[in-house]
Each structure stands twice: as structure tokens, then as C-alpha cells.
Backbone as JSON, one array per atom type, in Angstrom:
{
  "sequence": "XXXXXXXXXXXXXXXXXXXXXXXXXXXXXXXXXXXXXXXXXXXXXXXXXXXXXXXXXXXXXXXXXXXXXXXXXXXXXXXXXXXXXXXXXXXXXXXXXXXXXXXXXXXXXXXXXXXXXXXXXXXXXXXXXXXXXXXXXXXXXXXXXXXXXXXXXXXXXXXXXXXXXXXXXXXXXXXXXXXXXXXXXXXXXXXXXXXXXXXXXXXXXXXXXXXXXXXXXXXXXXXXXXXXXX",
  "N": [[-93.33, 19.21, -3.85], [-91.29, 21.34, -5.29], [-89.36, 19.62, -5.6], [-89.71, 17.94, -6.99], [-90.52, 18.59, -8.74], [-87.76, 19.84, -9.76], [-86.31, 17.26, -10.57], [-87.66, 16.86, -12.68], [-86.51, 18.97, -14.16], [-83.86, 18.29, -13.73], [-83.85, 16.43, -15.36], [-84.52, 16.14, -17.69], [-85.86, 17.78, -20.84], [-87.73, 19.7, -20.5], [-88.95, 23.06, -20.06], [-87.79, 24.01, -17.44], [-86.32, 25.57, -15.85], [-85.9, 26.95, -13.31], [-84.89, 28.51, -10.12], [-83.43, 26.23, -7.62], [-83.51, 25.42, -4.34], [-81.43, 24.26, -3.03], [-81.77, 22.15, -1.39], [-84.14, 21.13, -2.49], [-82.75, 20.07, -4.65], [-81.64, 18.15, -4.15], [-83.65, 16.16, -2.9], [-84.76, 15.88, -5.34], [-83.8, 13.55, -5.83], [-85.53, 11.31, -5.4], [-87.63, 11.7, -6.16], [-86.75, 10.18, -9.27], [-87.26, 7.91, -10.65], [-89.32, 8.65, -11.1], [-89.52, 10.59, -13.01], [-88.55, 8.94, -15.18], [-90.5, 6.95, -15.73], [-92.81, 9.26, -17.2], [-91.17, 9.66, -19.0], [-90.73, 7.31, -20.15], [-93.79, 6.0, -20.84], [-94.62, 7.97, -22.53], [-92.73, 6.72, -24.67], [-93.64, 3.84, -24.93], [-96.66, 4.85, -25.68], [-95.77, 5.92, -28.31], [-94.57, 3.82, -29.4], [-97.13, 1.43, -29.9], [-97.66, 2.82, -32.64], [-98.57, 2.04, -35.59], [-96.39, 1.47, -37.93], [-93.66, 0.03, -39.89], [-90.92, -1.69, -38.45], [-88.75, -0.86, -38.01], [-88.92, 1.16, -39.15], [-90.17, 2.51, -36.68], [-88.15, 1.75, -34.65], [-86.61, 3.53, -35.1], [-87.96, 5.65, -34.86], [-89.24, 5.61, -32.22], [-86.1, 5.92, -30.89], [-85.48, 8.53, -31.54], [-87.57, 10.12, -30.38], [-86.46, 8.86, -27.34], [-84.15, 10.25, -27.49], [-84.73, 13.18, -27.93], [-86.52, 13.78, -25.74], [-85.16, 13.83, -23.83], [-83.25, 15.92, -24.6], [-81.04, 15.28, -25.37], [-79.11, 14.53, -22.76], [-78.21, 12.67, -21.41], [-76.66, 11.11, -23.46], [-74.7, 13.0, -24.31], [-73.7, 13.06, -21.63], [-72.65, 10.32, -21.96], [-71.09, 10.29, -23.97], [-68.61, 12.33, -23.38], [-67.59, 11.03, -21.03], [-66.67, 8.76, -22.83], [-64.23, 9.89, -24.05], [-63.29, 10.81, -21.67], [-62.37, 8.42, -19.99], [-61.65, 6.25, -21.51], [-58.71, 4.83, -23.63], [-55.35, 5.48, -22.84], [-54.01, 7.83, -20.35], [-52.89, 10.65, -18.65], [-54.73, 11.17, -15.04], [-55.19, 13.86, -14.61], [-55.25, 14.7, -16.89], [-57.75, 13.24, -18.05], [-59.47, 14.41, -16.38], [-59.53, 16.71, -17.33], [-60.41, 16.9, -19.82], [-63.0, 15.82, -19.8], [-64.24, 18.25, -19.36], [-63.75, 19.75, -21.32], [-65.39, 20.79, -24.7], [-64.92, 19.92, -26.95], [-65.35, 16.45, -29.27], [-63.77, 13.48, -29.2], [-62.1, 10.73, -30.53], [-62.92, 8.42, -29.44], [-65.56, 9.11, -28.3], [-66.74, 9.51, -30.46], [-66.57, 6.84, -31.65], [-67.89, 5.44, -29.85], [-70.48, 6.72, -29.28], [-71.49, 5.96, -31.64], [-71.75, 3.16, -32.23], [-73.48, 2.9, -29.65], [-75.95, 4.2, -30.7], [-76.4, 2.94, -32.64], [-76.84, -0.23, -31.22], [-78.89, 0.95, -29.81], [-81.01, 1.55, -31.27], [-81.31, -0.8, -32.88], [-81.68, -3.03, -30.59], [-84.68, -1.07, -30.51], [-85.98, -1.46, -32.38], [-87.18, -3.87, -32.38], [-89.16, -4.14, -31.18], [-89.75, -3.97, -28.23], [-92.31, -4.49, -25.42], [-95.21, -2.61, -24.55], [-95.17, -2.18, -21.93], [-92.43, -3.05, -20.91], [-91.48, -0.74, -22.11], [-92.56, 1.52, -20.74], [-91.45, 0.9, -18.29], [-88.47, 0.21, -17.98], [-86.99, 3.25, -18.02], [-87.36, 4.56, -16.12], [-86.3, 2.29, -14.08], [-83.52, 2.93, -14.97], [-82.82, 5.23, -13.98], [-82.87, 5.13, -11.46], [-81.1, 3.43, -11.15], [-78.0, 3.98, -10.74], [-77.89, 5.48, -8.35], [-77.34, 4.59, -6.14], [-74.51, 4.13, -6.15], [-74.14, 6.88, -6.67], [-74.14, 7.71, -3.98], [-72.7, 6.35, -2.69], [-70.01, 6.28, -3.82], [-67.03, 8.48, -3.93], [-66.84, 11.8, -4.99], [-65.69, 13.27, -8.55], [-64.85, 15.54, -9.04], [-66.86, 18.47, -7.88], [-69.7, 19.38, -8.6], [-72.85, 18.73, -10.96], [-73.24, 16.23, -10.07], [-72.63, 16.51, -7.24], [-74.79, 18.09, -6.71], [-76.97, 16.53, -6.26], [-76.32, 14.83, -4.5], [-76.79, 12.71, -1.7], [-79.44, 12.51, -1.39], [-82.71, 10.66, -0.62], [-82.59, 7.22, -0.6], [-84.58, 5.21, -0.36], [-87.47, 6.06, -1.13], [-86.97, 6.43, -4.35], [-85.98, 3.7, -4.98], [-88.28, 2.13, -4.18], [-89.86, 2.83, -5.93], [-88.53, 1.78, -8.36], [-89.27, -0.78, -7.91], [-90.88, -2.0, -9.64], [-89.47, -3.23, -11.9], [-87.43, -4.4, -12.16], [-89.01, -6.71, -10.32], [-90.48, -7.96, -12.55], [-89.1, -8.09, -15.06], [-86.33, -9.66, -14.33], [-84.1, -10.57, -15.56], [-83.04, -8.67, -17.48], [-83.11, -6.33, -15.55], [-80.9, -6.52, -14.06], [-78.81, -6.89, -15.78], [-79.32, -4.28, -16.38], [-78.03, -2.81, -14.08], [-76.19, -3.75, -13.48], [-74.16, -2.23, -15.97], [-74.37, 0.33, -15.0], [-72.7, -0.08, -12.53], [-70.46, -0.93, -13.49], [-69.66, 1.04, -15.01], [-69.52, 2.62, -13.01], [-67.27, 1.83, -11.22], [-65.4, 2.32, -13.47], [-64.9, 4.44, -13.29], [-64.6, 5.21, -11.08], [-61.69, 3.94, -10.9], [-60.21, 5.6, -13.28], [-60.62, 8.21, -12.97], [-60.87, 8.74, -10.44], [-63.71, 8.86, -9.51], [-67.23, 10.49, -9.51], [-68.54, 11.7, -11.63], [-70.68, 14.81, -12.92], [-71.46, 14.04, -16.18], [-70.77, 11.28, -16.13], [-72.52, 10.42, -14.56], [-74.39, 10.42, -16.31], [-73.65, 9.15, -18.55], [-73.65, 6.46, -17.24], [-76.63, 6.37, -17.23], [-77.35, 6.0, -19.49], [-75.92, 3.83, -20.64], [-77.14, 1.5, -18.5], [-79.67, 2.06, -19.74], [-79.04, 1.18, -22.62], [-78.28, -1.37, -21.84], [-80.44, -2.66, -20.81], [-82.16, -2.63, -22.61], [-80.79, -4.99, -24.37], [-81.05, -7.19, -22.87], [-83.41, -7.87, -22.98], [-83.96, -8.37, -25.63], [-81.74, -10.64, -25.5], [-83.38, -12.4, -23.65], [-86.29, -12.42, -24.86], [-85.09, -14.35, -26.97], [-84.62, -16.48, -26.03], [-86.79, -17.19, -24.84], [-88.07, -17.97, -27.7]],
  "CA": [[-93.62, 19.56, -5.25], [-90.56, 21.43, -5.71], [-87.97, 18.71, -5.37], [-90.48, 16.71, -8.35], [-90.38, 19.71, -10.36], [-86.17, 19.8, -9.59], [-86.72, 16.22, -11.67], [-87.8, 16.66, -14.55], [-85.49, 19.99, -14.57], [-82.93, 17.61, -14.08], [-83.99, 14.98, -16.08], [-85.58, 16.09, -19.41], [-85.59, 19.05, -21.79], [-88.89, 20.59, -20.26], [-88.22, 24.44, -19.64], [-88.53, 24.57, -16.0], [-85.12, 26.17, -15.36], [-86.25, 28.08, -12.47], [-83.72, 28.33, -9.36], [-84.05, 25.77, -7.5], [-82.88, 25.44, -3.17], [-80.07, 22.92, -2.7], [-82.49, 20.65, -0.51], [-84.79, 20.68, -3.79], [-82.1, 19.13, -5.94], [-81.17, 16.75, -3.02], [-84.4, 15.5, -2.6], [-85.01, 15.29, -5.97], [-83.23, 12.04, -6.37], [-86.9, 10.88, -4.66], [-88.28, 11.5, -7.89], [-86.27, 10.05, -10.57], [-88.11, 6.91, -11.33], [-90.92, 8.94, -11.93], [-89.09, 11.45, -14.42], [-88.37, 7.96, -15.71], [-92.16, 6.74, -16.03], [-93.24, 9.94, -17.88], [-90.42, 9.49, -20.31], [-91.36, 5.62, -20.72], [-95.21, 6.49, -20.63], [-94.27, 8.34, -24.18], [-92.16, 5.65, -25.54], [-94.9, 3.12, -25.08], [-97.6, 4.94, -26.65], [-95.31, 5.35, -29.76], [-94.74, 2.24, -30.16], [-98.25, 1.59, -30.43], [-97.81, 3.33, -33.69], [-98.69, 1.2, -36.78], [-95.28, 1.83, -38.75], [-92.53, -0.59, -40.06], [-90.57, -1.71, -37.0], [-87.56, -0.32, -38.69], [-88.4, 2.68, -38.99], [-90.66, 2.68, -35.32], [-87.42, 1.74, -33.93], [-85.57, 4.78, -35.33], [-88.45, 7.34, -33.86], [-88.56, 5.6, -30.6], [-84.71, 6.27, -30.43], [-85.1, 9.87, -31.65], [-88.68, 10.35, -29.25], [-85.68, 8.77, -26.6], [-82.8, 11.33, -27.48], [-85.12, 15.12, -27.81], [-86.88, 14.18, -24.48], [-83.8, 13.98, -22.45], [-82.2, 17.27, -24.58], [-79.74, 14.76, -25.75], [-78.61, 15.02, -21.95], [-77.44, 11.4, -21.25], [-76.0, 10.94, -24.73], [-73.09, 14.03, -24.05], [-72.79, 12.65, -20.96], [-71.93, 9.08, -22.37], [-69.69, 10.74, -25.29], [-67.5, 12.97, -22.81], [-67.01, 10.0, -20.3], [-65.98, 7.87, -23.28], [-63.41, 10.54, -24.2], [-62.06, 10.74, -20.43], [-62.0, 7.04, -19.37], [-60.68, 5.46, -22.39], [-57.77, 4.96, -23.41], [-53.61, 5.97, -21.84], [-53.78, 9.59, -20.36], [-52.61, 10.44, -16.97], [-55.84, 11.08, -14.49], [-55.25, 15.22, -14.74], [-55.82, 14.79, -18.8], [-58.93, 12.66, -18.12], [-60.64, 15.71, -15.59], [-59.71, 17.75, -18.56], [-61.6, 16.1, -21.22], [-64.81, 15.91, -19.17], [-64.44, 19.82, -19.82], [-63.72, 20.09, -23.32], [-66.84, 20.94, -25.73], [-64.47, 19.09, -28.34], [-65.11, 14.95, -29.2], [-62.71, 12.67, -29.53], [-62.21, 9.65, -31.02], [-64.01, 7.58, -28.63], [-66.92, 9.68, -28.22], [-67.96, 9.25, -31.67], [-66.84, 5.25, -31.82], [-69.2, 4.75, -28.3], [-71.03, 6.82, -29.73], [-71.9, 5.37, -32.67], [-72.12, 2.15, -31.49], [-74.23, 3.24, -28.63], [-77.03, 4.54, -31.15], [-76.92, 1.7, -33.44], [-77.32, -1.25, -30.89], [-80.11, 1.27, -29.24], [-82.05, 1.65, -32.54], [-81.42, -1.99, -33.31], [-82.88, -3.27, -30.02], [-85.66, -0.91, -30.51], [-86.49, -2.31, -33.88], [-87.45, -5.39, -31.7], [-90.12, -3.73, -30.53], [-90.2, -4.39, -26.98], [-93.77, -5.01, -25.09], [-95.1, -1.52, -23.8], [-94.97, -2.4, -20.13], [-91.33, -2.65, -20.77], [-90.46, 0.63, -22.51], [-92.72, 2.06, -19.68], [-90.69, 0.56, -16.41], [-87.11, 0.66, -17.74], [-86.37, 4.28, -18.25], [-87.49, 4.62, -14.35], [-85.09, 1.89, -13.43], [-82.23, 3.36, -14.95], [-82.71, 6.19, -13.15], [-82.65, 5.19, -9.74], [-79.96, 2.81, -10.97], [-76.93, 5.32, -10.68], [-78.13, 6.18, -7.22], [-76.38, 3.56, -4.6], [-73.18, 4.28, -6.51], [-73.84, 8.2, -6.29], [-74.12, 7.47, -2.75], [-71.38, 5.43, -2.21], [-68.22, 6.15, -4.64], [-66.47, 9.85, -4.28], [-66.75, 12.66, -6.34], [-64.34, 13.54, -8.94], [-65.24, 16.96, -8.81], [-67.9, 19.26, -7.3], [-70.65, 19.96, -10.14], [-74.19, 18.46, -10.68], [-73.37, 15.43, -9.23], [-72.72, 16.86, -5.95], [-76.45, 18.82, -6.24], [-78.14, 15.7, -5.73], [-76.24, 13.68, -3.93], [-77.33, 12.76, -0.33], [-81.15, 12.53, -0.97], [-83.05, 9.6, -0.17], [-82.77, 6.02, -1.31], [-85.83, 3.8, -0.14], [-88.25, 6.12, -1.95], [-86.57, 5.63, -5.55], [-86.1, 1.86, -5.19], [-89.77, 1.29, -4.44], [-90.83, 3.13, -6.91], [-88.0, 1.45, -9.39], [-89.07, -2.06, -8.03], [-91.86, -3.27, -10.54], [-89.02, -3.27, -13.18], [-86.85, -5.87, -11.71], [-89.68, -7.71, -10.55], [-90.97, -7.8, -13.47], [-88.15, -8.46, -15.57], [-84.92, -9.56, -13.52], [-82.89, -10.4, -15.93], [-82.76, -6.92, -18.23], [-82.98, -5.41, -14.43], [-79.51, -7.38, -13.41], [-77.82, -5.9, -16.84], [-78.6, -2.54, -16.2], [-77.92, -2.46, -12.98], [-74.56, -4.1, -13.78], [-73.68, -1.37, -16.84], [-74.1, 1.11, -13.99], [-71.77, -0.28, -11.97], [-69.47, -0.99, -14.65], [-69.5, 2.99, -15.53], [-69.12, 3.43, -11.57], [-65.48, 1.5, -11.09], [-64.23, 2.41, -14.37], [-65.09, 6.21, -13.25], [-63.52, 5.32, -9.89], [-60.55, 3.56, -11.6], [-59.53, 6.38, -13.93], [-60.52, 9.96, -12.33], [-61.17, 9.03, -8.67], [-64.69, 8.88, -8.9], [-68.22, 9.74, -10.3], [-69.0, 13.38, -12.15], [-72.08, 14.49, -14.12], [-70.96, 12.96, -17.45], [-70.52, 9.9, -15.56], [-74.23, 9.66, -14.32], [-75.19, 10.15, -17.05], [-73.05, 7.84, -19.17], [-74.6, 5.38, -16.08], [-77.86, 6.02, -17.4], [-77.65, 5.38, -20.84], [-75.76, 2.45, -20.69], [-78.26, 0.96, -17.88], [-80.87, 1.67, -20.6], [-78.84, 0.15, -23.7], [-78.15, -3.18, -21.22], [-81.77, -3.47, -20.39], [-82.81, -3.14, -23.98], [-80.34, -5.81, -25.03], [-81.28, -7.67, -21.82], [-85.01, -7.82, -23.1], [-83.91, -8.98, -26.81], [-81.33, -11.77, -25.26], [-84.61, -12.85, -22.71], [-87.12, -12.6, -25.8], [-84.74, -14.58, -28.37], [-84.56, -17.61, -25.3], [-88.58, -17.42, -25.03], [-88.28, -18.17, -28.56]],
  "C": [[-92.4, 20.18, -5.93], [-89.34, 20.46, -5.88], [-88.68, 17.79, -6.61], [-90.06, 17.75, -9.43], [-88.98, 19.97, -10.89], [-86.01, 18.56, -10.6], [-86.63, 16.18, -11.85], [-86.97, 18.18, -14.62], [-84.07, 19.33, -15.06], [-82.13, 17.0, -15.51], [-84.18, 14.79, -17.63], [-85.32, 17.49, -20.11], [-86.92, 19.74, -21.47], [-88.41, 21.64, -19.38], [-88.96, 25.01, -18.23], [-87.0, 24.95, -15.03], [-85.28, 27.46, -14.2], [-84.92, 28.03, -11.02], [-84.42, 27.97, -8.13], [-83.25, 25.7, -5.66], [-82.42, 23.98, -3.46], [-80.87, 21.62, -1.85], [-83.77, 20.54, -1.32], [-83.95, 19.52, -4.51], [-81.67, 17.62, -4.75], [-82.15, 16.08, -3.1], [-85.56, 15.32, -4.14], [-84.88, 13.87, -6.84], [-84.51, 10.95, -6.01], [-87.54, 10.46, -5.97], [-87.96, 10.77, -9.61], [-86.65, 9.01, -11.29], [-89.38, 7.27, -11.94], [-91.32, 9.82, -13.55], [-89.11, 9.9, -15.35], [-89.87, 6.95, -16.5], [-92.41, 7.34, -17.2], [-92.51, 9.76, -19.29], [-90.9, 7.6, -20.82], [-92.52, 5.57, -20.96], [-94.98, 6.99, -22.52], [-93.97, 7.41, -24.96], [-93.75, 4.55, -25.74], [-95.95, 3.26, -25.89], [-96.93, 5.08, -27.84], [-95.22, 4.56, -30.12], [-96.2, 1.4, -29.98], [-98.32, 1.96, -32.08], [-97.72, 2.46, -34.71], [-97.78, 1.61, -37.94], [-94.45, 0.18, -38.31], [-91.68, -0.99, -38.78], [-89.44, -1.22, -37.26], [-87.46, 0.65, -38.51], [-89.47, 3.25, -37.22], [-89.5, 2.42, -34.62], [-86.75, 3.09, -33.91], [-86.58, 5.73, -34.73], [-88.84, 6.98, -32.87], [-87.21, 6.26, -30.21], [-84.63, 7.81, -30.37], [-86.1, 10.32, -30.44], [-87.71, 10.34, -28.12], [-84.67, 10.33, -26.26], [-84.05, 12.8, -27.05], [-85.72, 14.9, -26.46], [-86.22, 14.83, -23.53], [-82.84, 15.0, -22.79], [-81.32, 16.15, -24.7], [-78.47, 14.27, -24.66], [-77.12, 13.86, -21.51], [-76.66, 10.7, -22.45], [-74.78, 11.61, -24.63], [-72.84, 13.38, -23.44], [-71.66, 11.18, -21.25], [-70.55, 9.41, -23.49], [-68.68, 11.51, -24.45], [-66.97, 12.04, -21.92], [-65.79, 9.32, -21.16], [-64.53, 8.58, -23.44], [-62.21, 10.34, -23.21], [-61.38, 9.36, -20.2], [-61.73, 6.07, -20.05], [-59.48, 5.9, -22.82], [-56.39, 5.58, -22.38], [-53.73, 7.39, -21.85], [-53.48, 9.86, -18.91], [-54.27, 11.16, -16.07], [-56.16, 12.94, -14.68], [-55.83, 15.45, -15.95], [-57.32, 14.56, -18.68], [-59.87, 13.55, -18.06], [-60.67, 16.34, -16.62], [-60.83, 17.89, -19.57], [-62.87, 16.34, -21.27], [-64.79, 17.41, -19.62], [-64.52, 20.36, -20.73], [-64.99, 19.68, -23.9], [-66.6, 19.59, -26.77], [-65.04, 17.06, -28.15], [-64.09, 14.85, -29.81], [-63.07, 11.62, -30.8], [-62.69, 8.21, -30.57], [-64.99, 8.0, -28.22], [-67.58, 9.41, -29.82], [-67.75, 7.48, -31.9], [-67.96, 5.19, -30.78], [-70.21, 5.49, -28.88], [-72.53, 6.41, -30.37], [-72.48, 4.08, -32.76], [-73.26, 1.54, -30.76], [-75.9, 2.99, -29.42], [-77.37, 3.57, -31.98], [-77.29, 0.5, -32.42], [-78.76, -0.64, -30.46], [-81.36, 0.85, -30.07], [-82.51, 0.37, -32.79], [-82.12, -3.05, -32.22], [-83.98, -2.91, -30.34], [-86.76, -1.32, -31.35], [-87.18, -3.44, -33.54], [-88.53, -5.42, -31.44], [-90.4, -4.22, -29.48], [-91.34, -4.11, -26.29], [-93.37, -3.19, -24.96], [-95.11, -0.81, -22.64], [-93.36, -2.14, -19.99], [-90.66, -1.57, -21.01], [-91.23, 1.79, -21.34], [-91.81, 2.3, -18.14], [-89.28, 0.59, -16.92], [-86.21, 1.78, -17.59], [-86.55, 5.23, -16.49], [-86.51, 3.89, -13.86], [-83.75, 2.48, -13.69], [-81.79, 4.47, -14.49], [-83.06, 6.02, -11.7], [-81.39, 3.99, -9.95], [-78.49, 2.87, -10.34], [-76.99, 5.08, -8.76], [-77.34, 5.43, -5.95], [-74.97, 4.27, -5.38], [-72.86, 5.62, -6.64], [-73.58, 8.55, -5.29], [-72.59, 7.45, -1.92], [-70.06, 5.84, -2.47], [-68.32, 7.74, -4.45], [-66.58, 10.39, -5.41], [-65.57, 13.01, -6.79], [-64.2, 15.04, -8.62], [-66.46, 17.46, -8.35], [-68.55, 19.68, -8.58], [-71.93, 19.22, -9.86], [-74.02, 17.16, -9.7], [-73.76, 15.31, -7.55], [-74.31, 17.6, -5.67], [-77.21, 17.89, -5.62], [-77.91, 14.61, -4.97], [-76.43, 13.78, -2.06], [-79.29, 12.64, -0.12], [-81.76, 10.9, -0.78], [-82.61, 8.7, -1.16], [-83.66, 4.85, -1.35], [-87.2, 4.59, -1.22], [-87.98, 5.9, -3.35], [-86.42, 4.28, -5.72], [-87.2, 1.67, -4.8], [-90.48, 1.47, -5.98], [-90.39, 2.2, -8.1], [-88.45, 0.01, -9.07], [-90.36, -2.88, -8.9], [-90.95, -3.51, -11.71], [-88.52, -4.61, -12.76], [-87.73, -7.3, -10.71], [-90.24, -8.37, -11.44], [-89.97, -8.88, -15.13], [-86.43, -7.92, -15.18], [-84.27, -9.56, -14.44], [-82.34, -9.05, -16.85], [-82.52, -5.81, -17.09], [-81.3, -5.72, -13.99], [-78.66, -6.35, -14.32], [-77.8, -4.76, -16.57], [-78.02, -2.24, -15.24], [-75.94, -2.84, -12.75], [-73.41, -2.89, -14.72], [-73.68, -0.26, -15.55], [-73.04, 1.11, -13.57], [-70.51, -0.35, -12.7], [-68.82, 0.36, -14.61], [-68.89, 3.16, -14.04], [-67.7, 3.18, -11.24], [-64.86, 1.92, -11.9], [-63.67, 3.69, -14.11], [-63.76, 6.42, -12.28], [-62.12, 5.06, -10.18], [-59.5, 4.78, -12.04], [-59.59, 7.59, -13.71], [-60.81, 10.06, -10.79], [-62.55, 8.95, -8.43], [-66.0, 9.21, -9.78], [-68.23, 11.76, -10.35], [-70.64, 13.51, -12.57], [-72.27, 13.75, -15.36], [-71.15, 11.64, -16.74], [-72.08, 9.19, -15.47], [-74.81, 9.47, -15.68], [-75.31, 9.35, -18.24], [-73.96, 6.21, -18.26], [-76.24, 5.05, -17.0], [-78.27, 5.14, -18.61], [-77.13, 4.11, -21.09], [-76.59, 1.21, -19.85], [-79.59, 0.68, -19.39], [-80.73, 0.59, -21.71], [-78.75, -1.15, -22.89], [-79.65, -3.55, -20.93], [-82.49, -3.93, -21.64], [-82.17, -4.59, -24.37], [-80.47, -7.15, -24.05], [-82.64, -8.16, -23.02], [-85.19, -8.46, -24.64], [-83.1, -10.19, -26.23], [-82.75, -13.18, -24.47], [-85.53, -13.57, -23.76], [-86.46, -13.72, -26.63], [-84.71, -16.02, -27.01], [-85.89, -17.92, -25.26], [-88.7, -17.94, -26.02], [-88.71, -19.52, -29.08]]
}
């Protein structure tokens, strides 16, 4: 129970900041498809909501952002900062540290939130906004596993906990729908070499850049899929 409740501490903006034992946060990586559920579980029934799809896309996206405390959004804007553009690999670590944005945190950004919104506008089924926000959170997880840390910080809290219970739980997505499962699972990886590439390896920013781009590739996965059904 504590390593579930470690989770959604993780995972979400629910105030359960309590202190938590080191083989909690480890073995909360168990749980992260399920933090993933609850947050898709929400989305779903909003979109239900008999509004414009225009503007149901824009308070899915925002419903998206306040759950997660905005969490995976920094992380995607301080990555972009480090791992773009010419800086030598010492600058990069830096960056991740700095409060300040750049000039590629607000282009990715920006970007980021408009294709999100603009998938969501699509209104995808509510099976799907249920099961993807679970996959993209056990997505990350082989490549937290696997690739070195750049530094010691959250990453390191959770890494080492299982991996067969998160991929069961994550596998009705990509059964379900492979090909939006393939993309995210690819944007992951993507985030994971470029990480490895340019600072040695994978931070917190990083995961969590991982996540959100997993999510935007599944959304745009799920509109390329839909517009071939057509």
C-alpha cells in the first residue's frame, strides 16, 4: 500500500507528501500504470462532456496539465533547454538546474501544447484516453532500467523496482491499439538516446520529458490510425 501511495506522490499533484522508505519509491514503479488509469479514468469521463470539441479539447488538456501539477510539462521544458542545441555536456547538467527557460523550452513548449490540444480536439474514444496515460508510464521504465544516470536525484529513487508487474498492467494499451502503442513507446526511446547522447544519460526532467512525449505520440498515433479508418 505504501509503494501505491509512493505513486500517485510521484505521479500527480495529490498532497500525499509524506516521507516515504527508499524500497517504497523503488517499488513504486509497480504502480505506475495505475497512477496512469486514475489519471485516464478522469480524462474519459470529461470527454463525455457535451461541449464544442474545441473547446472539450482545451479542458481535457488543462484537466491533463493540473492533475500531474504541471509535473511532466517542466520536465519536457528543462530537457528541451539541456539537449538542444551546441553546449558542451557540463552546460547541459547545468540547465537541467536552472529555474530560468530558454529558448527551446518555450518553442517545445509551445508546440508541445498546441499539437496536444489539437489532437485532443479529435476527441479520441474513451477507452483510449483511459489506457494511454498508463502506458506512458510504464513506457520510460526499460530505459530507466537500462541507460545510466546522469545524476543522482528522483530518477535514482525509483529505479531498480520491478518490471513484469507494470507491463501487464500497461498491456491492454498496445493490445488494443499497437500502432499509437509503437509511437509512444518510440518517443520514449527517442528522449532516452538523445538524453544518453548529450548528458550521459537519463535524469528526472528526462522521465518526464519521456512521458509527455510518449503521450503526445500516442495521441497523434490515434488521429494518424483514425484519419486511415476514414
Amino acid at each position: 500500500m505504501r509503494a501505491l501511495l509512493a505513486a500517485f506522490a510521484l505521479l500527480t499533484v495529490l498532497p500525499l507528501g509524506r516521507a516515504f522508505a527508499p524500497e517504497d519509491l523503488k517499488g513504486a514503479s509497480a504502480f505506475f500504470p495505475l497512477v496512469g488509469y486514475a489519471l485516464g479514468g478522469l480524462l474519459a469521463l470529461a470527454s463525455l462532456l457535451p461541449l464544442p470539441p474545441g473547446l472539450l479539447g482545451a479542458l481535457l488538456l488543462a484537466l491533463w496539465l493540473a492533475l500531474t501539477g504541471f509535473l511532466h510539462l517542466d520536465g519536457l521544458l528543462d530537457t528541451a533547454d539541456a539537449l538542444l542545441g551546441a553546449k558542451p555536456r557540463e552546460k547541459r547538467l547545468a540547465i537541467l538546474k536552472d529555474p530560468h527557460l530558454g529558448a527551446f523550452a518555450f518553442g517545445v513548449g509551445g508546440l508541445y501544447l498546441l499539437l496536444k490540444g489539437q489532437a485532443l480536439a479529435l476527441l479520441p474514444e474513451p477507452l483510449f484516453l483511459l489506457l494511454l496515460p498508463g502506458f506512458a508510464r510504464f513506457a520510460f521504465l526499460p530505459f530507466l532500467q537500462r541507460y545510466p544516470l546522469a545524476h543522482q536525484g528522483m530518477a535514482a529513487l525509483v529505479r531498480g523496482g520491478p518490471l513484469l508487474p507494470p507491463f501487464l498492467l500497461a498491456l491492454p494499451f498496445p493490445i488494443l491499439y499497437p500502432g499509437p502503442a509503437l509511437l509512444a513507446f518510440l518517443a520514449a526511446y527517442g528522449v532516452a538516446r538523445l538524453a544518453l547522447a548529450r548528458i550521459g544519460g537519463l535524469t528526472g526532467d528526462v522521465l518526464g520529458a519521456m512521458i509527455a512525449l510518449s503521450e503526445l505520440a500516442g495521441l497523434l498515433g490515434y488521429a494518424l490510425w483514425s484519419a486511415l479508418r476514414a
